[in-house]
N, C-alpha and C positions, 0 to 999 in steps of 0.2 A: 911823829908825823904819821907812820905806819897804824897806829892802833888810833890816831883822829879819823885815819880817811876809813880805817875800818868799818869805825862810828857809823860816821854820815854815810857812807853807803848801804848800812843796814836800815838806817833812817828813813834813806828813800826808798828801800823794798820794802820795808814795814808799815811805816808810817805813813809815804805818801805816796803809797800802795805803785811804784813806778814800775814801769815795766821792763823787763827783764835787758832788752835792746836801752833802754834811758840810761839805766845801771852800768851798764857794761861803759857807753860811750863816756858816763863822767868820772870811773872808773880810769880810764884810759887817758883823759884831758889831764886830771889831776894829778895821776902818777906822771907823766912827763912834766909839768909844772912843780913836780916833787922834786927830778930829779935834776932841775936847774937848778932850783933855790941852795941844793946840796951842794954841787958843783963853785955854788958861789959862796959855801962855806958855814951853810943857813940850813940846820936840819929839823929846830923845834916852829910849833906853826906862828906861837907869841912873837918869835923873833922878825918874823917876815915883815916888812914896811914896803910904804907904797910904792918908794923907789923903787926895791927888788923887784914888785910884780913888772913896775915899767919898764924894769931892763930886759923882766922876761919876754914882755911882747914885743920889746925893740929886738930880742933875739928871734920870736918867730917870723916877722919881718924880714930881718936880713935870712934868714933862711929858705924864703919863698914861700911861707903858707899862704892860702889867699885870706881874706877879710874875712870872710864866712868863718872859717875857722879858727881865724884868731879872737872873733867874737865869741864865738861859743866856747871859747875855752878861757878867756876875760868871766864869762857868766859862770863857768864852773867853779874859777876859783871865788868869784864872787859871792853866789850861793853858799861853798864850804865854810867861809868864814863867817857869812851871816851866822849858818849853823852853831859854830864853834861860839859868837859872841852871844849870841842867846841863850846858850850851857853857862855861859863866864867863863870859858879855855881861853880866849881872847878879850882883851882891854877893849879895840876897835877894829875894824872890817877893813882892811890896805885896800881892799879892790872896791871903794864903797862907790869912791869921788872920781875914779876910772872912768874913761869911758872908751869902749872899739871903735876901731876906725868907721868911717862912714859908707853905709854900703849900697851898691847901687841895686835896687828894686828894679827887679825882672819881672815883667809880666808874664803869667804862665802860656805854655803853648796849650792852646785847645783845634779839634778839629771843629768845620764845616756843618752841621747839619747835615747836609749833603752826600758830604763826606764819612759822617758817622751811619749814613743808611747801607752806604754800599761796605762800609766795615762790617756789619749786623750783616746783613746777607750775604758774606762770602762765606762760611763754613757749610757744609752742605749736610741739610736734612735727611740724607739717608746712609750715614754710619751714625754708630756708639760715639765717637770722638766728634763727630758733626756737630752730635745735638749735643755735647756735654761743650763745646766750646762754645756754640750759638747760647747756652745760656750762661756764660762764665761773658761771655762780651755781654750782653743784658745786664746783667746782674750788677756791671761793672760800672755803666751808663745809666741805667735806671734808678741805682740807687747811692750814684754817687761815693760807692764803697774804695776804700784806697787794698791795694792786694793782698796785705795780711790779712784785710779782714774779713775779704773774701776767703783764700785759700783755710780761716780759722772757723770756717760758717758748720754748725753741726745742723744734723736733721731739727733736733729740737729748737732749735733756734729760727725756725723759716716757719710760718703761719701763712701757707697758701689761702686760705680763703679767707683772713682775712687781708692779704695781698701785703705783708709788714714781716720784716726778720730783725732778730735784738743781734746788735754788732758790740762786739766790745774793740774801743777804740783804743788808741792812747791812754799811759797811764789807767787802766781799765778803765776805762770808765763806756757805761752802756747809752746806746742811742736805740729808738725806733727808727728802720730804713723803708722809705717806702718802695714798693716792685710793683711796677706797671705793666698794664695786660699782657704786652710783647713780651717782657720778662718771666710774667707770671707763665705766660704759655710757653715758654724756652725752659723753664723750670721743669713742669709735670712732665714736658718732654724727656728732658735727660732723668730724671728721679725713677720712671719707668723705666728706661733701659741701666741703670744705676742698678734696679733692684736685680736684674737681668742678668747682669755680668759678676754680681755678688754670687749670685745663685751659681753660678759656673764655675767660680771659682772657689765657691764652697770659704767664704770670707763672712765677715760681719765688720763694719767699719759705723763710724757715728758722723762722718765728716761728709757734707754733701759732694763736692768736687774732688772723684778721684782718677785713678791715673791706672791703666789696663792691668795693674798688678793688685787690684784693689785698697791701693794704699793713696794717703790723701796727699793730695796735689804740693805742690810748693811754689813759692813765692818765685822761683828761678824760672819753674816749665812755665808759668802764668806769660811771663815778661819773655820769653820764647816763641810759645802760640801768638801771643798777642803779634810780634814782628810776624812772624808767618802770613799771619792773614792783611795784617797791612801792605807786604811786598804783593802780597796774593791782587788785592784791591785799586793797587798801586797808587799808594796814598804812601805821606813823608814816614820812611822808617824808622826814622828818629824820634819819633812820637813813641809813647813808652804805656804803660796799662795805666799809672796817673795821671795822662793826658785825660781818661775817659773821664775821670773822677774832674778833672780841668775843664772839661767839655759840658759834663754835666751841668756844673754850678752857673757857667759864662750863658749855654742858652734855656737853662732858669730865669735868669736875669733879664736876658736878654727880650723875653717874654711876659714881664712884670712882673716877675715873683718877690717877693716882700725878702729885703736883704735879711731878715732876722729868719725869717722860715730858713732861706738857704743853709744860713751859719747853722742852726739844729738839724738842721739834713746832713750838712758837713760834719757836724759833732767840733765844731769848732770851739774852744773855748773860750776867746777874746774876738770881739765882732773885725776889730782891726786887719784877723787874719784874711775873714772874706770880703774885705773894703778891697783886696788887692781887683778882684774880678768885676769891682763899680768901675776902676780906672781902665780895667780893660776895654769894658761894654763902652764907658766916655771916651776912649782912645777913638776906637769904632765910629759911630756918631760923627766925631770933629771931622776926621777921613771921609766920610759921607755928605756932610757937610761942604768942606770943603772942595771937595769932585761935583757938587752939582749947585751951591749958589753962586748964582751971578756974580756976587760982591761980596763973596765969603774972602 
């Protein structure tokens, strides 16, 4: 079992070029699904049948995991085996005819329009950290970008004049982002005083967004600043830096944008994922509807 999941996990760094965070997570699912199957007396991966895996997730069940995660770890061991049946390690796939429990589809939260202006204007224009925040909110909203992929954005990667930065997404894979005026101006903004604070601190960094030590920002202070300036704004703090990227896509839509451009803006790669933000915008509508026709 230890030298299959070796395998397949080289598989998916090499081959299906996965990223580093994908690895780790199936990584992780698998080895605890390893370490029941043992328990239950089953260490080679031939030997696993459907039953075992079922028992397994009648154990994470009685355990408490939620659905979420007992799906994703259904896929993981589902995927392993695919793998393994397509080498011939395995006769048939136990987790083929499986299926996770049913889970319930949460609409994402996004903000307000309204909401999102007074978000955009509370960092203040005249510090270093003002304008490096006002364009990390921008950047965040205009292009729909989720926080790795922000905080991963190098110089070379942002083409102010032609108003477009290449994002590498998921599974690497590269998208064109587009940056609108506001953004584009919140950009040159902090980029000049970027060069500013390099120069003082006698640094050289390649990453646009960084942090007064001249070193590049992280995914943690992102999701930090961001609360800051929603308590600031006093808007719901529970809203998180994926709400903007949540915001972005819902008043796209909301505004007629062609559900396929969205999903290439999102860097989505199943149109299904951005079906989720039609039911939002149709939720919206009915509610609308409903509070103002006579015989709705």
């Amino acid at each position: 079992m230890h030298q299959a999941l070796a395998d397949f996990l080289r598989y998916l760094s090499v081959e299906r070029n996965a990223s580093a965070l994908t690895v780790k997570s199936y990584r992780e699912d698998l080895r605890q699904a390893a370490d029941f199957f043992r328990s239950q007396g089953v260490a080679e991966p031939e030997r696993i049948t459907t039953r075992l895996v079922r028992a397994y997730l009648a154990w994470l069940h009685e355990q408490g995991y939620a659905k979420t995660t007992t799906a994703r770890r259904l896929a993981a061991i589902r995927s392993f085996f695919r793998y393994l049946h397509r080498n011939g390690q395995v006769r048939e796939n136990p987790a083929e005819t499986l299926r996770g429990p049913r889970q319930e589809r949460k609409l994402p939260n996004f903000l307000t329009e309204a909401d999102l202006i007074a978000l955009l204007e509370t960092p203040s224009s005249s510090t270093p950290l003002g304008l490096r925040d006002r364009a990390i909110l921008e950047a965040l909203y205009s292009a729909g970008l989720r926080v790795s992929e922000l905080v991963g954005l190098n110089l070379a990667d942002v083409d102010l004049d032609a108003g477009v930065a290449t994002i590498r997404g998921k599974g690497k894979r590269e998208r064109l982002a587009l940056l609108g005026r506001q953004a584009l101006k919140a950009l040159k903004a902090w980029l000049e005083e970027r060069e500013r604070l390099l120069a003082t601190l006698q640094r050289q960094s390649e990453a646009v967004f960084l942090n007064l030590r001249g070193t590049r920002l992280t995914v943690r202070s992102v999701g930090r600043l961001v609360r800051k300036y929603l308590l600031q704004a006093g808007l719901n703090v529970r809203a998180t830096p994926h709400t903007l990227r949540h915001s972005f896509a819902t008043h796209l839509l909301d505004r007629g944008a062609d559900i396929r451009s969205v999903q290439e803006l999102l860097g989505h790669r199943n149109l299904s994922t951005t079906q989720v933000y039609t039911h939002l915008t149709t939720s919206r509508l009915h509610d609308s509807y409903r509070r103002a026709h006579p015989r709705a």
